[in-house]
VEXDREN-2710 file (C-alpha; in Angstrom, 1 decimal):
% VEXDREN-2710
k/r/px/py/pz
1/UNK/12.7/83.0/-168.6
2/UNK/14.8/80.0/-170.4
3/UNK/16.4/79.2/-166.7
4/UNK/13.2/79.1/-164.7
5/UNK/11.7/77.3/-167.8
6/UNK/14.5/74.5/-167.8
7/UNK/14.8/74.2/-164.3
8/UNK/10.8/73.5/-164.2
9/UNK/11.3/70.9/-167.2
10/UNK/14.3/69.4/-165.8
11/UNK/12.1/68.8/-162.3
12/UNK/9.1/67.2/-164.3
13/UNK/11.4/65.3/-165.8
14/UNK/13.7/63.8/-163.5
15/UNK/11.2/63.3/-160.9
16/UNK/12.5/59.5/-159.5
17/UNK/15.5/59.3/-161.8
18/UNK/18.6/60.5/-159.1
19/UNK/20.2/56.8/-157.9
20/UNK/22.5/58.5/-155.2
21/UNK/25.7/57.1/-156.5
22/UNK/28.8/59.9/-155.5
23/UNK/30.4/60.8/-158.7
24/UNK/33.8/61.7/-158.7
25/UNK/34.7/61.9/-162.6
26/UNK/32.8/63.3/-165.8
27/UNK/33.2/61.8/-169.1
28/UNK/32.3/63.7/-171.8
29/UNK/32.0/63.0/-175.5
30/UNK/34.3/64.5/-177.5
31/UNK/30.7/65.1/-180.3
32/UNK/29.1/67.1/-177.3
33/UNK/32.0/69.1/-176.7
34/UNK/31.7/70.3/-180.5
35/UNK/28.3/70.9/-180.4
36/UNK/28.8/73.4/-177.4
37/UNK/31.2/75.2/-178.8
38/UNK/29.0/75.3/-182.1
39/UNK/25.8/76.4/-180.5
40/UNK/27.8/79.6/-178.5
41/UNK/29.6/80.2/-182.0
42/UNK/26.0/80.5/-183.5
43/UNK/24.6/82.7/-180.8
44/UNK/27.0/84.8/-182.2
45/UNK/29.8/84.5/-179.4
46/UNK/28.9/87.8/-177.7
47/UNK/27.3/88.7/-174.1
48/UNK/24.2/86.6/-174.5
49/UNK/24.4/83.0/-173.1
50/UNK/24.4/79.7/-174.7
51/UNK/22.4/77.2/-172.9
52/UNK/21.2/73.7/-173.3
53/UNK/20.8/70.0/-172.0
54/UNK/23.0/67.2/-171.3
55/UNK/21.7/63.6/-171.8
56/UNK/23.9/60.8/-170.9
57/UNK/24.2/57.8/-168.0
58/UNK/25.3/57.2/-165.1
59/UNK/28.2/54.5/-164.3
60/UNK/27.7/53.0/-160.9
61/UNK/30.9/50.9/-160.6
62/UNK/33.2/53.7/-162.1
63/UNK/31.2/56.4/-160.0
64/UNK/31.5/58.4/-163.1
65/UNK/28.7/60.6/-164.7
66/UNK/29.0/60.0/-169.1
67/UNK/28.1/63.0/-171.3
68/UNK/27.0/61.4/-174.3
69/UNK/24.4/63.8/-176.5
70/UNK/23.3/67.2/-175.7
71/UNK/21.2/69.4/-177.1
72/UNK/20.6/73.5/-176.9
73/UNK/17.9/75.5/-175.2
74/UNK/16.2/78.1/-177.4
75/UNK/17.6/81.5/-178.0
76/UNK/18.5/83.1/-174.3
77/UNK/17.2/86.5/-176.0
78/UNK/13.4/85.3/-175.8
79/UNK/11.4/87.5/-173.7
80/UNK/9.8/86.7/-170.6
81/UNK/6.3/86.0/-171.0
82/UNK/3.9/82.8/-170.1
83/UNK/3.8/82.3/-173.7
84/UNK/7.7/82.1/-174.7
85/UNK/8.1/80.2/-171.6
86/UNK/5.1/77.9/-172.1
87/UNK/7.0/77.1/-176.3
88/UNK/10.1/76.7/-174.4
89/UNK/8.8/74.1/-172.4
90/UNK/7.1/72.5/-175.3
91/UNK/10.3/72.5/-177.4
92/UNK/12.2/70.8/-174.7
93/UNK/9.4/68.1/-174.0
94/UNK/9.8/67.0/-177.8
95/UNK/13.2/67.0/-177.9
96/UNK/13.4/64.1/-175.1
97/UNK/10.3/62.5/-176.9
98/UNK/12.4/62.4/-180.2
99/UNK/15.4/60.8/-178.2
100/UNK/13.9/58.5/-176.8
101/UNK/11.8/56.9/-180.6
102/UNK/15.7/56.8/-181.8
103/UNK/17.0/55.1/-178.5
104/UNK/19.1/57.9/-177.5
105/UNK/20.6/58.5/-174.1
106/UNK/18.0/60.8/-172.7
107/UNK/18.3/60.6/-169.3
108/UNK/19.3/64.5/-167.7
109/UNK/22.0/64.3/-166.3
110/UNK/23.2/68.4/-166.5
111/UNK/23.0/71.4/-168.3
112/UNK/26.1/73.5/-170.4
113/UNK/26.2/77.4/-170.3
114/UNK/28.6/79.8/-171.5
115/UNK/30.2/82.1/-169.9
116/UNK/33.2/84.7/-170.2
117/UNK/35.5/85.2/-167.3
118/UNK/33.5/83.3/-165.2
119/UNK/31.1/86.1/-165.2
120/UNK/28.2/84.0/-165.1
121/UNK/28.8/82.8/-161.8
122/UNK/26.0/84.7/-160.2
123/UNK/22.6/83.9/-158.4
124/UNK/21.1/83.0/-161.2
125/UNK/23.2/80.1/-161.9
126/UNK/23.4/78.9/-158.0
127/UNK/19.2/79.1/-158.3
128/UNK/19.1/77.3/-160.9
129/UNK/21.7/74.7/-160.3
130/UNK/20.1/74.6/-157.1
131/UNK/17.3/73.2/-158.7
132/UNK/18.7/71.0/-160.7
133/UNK/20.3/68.8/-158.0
134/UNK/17.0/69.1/-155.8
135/UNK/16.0/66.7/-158.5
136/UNK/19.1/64.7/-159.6
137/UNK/22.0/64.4/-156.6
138/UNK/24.4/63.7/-159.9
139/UNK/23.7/66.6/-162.0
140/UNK/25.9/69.0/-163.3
141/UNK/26.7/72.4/-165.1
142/UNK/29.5/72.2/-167.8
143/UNK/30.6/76.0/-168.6
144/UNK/32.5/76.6/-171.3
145/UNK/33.9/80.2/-172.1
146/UNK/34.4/81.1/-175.3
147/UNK/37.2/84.0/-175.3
148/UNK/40.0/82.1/-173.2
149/UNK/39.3/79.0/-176.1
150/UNK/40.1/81.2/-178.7
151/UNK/43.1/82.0/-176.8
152/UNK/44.9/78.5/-177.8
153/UNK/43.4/76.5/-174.9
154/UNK/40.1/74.7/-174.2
155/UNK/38.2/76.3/-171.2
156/UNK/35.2/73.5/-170.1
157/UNK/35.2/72.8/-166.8
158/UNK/32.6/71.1/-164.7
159/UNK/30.5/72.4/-161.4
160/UNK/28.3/71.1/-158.7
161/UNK/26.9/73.3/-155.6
162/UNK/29.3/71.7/-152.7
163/UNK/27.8/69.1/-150.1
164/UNK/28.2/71.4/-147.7
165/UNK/25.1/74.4/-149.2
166/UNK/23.2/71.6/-150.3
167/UNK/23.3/70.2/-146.2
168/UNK/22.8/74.6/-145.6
169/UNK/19.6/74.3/-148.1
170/UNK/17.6/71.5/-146.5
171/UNK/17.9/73.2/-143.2
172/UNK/16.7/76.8/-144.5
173/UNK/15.4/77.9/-147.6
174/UNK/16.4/81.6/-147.3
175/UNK/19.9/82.7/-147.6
176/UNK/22.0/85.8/-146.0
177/UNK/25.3/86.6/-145.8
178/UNK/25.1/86.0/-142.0
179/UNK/24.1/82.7/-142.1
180/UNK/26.7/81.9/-144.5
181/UNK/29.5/83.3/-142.3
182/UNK/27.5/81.1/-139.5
183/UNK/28.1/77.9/-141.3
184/UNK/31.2/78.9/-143.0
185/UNK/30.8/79.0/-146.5
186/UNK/32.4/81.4/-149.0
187/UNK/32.3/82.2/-152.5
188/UNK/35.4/79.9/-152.9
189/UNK/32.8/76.8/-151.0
190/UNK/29.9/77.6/-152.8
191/UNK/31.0/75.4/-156.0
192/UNK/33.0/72.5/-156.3
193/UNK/34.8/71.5/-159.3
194/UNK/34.5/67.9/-160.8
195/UNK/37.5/66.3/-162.9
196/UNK/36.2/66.1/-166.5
197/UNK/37.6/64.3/-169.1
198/UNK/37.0/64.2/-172.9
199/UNK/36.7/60.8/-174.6
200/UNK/36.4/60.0/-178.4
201/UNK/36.5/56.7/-180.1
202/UNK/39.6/54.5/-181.1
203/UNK/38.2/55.7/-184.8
204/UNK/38.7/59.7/-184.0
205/UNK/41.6/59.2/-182.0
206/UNK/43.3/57.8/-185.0
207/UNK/42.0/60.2/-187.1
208/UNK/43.3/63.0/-185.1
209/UNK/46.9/61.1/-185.2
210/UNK/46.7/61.4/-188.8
211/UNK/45.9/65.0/-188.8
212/UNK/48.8/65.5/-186.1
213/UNK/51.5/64.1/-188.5
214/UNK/50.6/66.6/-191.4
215/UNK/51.8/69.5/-191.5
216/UNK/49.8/72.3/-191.4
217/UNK/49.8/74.9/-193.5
218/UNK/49.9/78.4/-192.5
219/UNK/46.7/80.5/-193.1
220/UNK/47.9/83.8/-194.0
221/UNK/44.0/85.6/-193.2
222/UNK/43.5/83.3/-190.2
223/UNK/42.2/86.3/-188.3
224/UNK/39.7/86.6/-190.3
225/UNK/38.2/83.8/-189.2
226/UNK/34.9/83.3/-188.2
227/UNK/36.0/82.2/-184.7
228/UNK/36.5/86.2/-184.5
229/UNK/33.1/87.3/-185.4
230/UNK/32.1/88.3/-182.4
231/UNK/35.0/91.5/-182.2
232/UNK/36.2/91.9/-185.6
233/UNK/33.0/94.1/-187.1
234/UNK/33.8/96.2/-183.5
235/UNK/37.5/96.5/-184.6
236/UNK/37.1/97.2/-188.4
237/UNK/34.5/100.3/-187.1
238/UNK/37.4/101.4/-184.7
239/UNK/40.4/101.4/-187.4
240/UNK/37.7/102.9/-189.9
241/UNK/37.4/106.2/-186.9
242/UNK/41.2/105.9/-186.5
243/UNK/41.9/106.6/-190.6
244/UNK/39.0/109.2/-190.7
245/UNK/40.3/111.3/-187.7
END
C-alpha cells in the first residue's frame, strides 16, 4: 500500500538523519501550504486521501522544525500489489534524487495527509506515524481537511505520537486496550499537537497587502466553483430527482 510503501522509503531514507533536538514550533511555507491544498483539490476532494512528503530543516537554536518543499505520493487509489508498491518506491527514490541535483531541501522531515472530520485518525495513521518517528524523533504529520477549509477557515494542523506511547513502544511492541489503561493513555494522549505557523516572504506578504486593499468584487456563480466539485455533480443529480418527482 502507499503507507507501508512510504513508511519503508522514509526508514531507508532517514536512516542516521534524526539530531534529537525537541521541537516545539513548525514553520511552514506558505508555497507548501498551496501545494497541499492543490494536490487534495486534484484527487478530486472526495473520500480518497491525499498524501505526500515534507522536505525541509531542522533549526537547532529556535528548536523549530521548517517546512520548506513538499512533494505528493502517488494516487492513494493504487492497488496493493509488490508491483505498485515496488513503482511507488521507485517514484519516491527519484524525487529525492532530483532535489537533491537542484540543491533543494530534501531532508524528511514529515508527511501531509488529508483528512475530513478527523476521520483519518485511525490505526493506520498511528502505524505509520509510528514509523516515521522510529526513524526521525522530529518528524511530523501535517493534516489538512478539506471541507472545514471551504467553510471560510484554514484547517492544517500539526501532529506527533506523544512522548509518553513512544516511551509505551520501546518497552512493548504489542498494543491492548489493557495496557493502555495500565500506563494511562487515551485517545485524547495518543497525539500531541504542535504550534504551526505559516511564513511567506516580505515579497508575498506585500503582495497580499495589496490584494487586501482592493476591493473585491462579488462573484455572482461563486458556487460554482471548482472548490465545490467534489458535491456539486451529487447535488445537481438530487435537484434533477426533486424536479422529475
Amino acid at each position: 500500500s502507499t503507507l507501508d510503501s512510504q513508511s519503508f522509503f522514509f526508514e531507508e531514507m532517514a536512516a542516521g538523519m534524526s539530531i534529537g533536538v525537541p521541537v516545539r514550533q513548525i514553520q511552514v511555507e506558505g508555497l507548501v501550504v498551496l501545494k497541499i491544498i492543490q494536490h487534495c483539490e486534484q484527487e478530486g476532494g472526495g473520500p480518497e486521501l491525499a498524501q505526500g512528503v515534507l522536505v525541509g530543516m531542522i533549526d537547532e537554536g529556535a528548536k523549530r522544525l521548517e517546512v520548506t518543499n513538499c512533494f505528493p505520493f502517488p494516487s492513494s487509489r493504487i492497488e496493493d500489489d509488490d508491483d505498485d508498491s515496488a513503482q511507488v518506491h521507485e517514484y519516491q527514490m527519484e524525487m529525492m534524487r532530483l532535489l537533491r541535483e537542484v540543491n533543494v531541501d530534501h531532508m524528511q522531515v514529515g508527511w501531509y495527509q488529508s483528512t475530513f472530520v478527523r476521520s483519518s485518525l485511525n490505526k493506520t495513521l498511528v502505524e505509520s506515524q509510528l514509523n516515521y518517528q522510529k526513524s526521525i524523533e522530529e518528524s511530523i504529520v501535517l493534516l489538512y481537511d478539506p471541507l472545514r477549509t471551504r467553510q471560510g477557515c484554514l484547517s492544517l494542523k500539526a501532529y506527533r505520537l506523544s512522548p509518553a506511547f513512544m516511551a509505551l513502544n520501546k518497552e512493548s511492541q504489542e498494543f491492548s486496550l489493557e495496557k493502555f489503561n495500565k500506563d494511562g493513555l487515551s485517545f485524547q494522549s495518543l497525539f500531541e499537537e504542535v504550534p504551526l505557523v505559516i511564513r511567506n516572504s516580505h515579497l508575498v506578504n506585500t503582495f497580499l497587502s495589496e490584494l487586501d486593499e482592493q476591493e473585491a468584487e462579488e462573484a455572482p456563480n461563486d458556487f460554482l466553483g471548482l472548490g465545490t466539485s467534489a458535491v456539486l455533480e451529487k447535488n445537481i443529480h438530487l435537484l434533477m430527482e426533486g424536479i422529475e418527482d
